[in-house]
N, C-alpha and C positions, 0 to 999 in steps of 0.2 A: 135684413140679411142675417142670416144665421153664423158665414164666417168671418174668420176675419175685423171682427171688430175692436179687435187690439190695433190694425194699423188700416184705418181709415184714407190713406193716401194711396195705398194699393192701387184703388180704382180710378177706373179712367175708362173715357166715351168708347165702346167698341166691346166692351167685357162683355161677358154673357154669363146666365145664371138660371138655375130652375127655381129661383125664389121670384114669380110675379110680382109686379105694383102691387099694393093694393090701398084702400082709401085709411083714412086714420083711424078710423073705428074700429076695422077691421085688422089693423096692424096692430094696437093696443090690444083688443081681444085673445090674439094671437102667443103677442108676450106672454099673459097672462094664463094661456092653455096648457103653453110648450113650457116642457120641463129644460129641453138645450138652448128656448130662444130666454129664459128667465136668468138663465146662467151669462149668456153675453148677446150680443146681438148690434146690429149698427142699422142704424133706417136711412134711407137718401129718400128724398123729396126726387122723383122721378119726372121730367118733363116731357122728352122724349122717349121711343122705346119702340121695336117692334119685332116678333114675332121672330126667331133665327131657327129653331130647331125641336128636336124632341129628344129625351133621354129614355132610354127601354131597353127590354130583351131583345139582343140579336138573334137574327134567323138565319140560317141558310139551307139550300136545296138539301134534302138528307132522302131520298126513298119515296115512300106515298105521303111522306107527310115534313113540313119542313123542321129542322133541327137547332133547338137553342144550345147557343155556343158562348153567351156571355151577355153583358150590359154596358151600356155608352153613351155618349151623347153622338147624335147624328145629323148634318145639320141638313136643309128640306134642298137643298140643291144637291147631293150627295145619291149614289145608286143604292147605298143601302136602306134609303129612306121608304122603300116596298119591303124590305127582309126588317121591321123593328117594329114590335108591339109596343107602340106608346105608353109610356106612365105619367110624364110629366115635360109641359112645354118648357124649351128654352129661350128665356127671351136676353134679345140687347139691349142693352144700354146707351142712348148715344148721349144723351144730358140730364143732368144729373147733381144735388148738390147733398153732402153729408149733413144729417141735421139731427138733433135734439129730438124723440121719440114724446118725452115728457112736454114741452116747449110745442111742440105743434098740435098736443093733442089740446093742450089749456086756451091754443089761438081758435083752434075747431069749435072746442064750447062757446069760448066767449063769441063766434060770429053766431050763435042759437042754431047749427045744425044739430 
């Protein structure tokens, strides 16, 4: 997770985020790429999670052609969810625990993946 990693108590089951799971290899690599994730960052070991929304250009009806009017998050039960050019899913979070980035990747090696 990119924000927020000064107060790790923030979160809680039900939050939503455009930052997906992703496996430890690929969240170490991550660190390592991103110039804002090297600066701070906080990782949660993710259990559950599912699928809540998408963040994009809004649309609306405008003429022969339809009219971007800004950016949001939008979630898939919502009518705007035909008027938004997707960028990036929003997923929930329902369980979830703060953990040690460094610490899970050393448990990753040691099991030989």
């Amino acid at each position: 997770m990119g924000e927020d990693a000064d107060d790790p108590g923030r979160w809680k089951p039900g939050d939503v985020t455009t930052h997906p799971p992703l496996c430890v290899p690929c969240a170490v690599a991550s660190v390592e790429a991103c110039p804002h994730l090297r600066k701070q960052y906080l990782a949660l070991r993710v259990r559950r999670f599912a699928p809540a929304g998408v963040h994009g250009a809004l649309y609306r009806p405008g003429g022969p052609i339809p009219v971007a009017y800004g950016a949001d998050g939008v979630p898939f039960e919502s009518w705007q969810i035909r008027w938004v050019l997707a960028g990036q899913l929003i997923m929930e979070f329902h369980e979830f625990t703060v953990v040690d980035l460094d610490t899970e990747h050393a448990a990753y090696l040691a099991n030989g993946r």
